[in-house]
N, C-alpha and C positions, 0 to 999 in steps of 0.2 A: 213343335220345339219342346223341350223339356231342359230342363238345370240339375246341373251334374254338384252333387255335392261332395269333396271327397276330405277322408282324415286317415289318420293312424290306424283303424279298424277297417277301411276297404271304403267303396263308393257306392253312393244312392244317387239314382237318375229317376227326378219326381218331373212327369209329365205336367203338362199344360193343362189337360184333361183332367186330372188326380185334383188339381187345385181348385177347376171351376166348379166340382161338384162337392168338393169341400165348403166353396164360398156357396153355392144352391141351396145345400143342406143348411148351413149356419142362417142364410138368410129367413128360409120358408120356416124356423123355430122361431123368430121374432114375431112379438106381437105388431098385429093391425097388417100384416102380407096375408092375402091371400093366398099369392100364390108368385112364378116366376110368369115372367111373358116373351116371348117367339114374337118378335114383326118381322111380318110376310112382307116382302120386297116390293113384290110383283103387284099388289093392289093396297099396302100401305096399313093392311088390317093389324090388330093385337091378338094373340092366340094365349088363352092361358093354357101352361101347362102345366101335365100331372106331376107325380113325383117322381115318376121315371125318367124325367126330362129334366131335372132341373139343369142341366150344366148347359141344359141349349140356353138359356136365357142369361148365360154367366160367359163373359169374353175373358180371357186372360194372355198377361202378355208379360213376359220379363224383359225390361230395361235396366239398362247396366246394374247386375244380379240385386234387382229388384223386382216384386210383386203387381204388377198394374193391373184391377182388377174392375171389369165394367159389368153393373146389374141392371138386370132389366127387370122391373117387378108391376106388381099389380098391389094395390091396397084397399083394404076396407072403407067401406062408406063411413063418415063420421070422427075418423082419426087423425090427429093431428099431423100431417104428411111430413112437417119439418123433424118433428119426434121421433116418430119411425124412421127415416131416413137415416137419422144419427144414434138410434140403435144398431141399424142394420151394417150401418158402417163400422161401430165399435165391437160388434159381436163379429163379422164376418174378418175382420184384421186380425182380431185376439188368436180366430180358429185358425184360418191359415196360417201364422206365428206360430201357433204353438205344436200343427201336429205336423209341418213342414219343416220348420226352422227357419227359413227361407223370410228376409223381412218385406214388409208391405210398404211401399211407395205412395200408393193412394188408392181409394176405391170410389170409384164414381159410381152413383147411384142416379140413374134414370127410371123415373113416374111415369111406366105407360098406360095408366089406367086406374079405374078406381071402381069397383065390386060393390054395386046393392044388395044386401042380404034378403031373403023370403021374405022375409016378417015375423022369422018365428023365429 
């Protein structure tokens, strides 16, 4: 599905897809994400993945020409998960706002995980 924007200069039709890797990108630049995360259906596992994937770990959905944006992430060991959370939420709404136009409804942020670093 995508959303059709149209005005006085002609129409833009911005995909579903266009968004959730907009919100991927906006999210994986917050501090304390590791990364996005993939759950595997079939045995219930978390998959991190790379940067080519982020929009697998990003749902999106427009309700009445609104934004409804669902993340899936992974976080650093030792950071405050509430913090991050309401980072990732204020950064990834500003980003889709601003380079879609298109407003934002809500962004749920789903914790699957949490990332021990080496040691070094």
């Amino acid at each position: 599905m995508s959303k059709e924007v149209v005005n006085e200069f002609g129409k833009i039709e911005i995909s579903e897809e266009v968004l959730a890797t907009i919100a991927g990108v906006a999210a994986v630049e917050c501090y304390g994400i590791v990364g996005m995360a993939s759950k595997k259906l079939k045995d219930g596992l978390v998959e991190l993945l790379g940067r080519e994937n982020l929009s697998r770990g990003v749902k999106v959905s427009i309700e009445d020409d609104k934004v409804v944006i669902n993340l899936n992430i992974i976080v650093g060991y030792g950071v405050r998960i509430s913090e991050v959370a309401s980072n990732v939420r204020d950064k990834v709404k500003y980003m889709v706002e601003t380079m879609s136009g298109l407003p934002v409804s809500r962004v749920n942020i789903h914790v699957r995980g949490v990332k021990v670093s080496n040691g070094k």
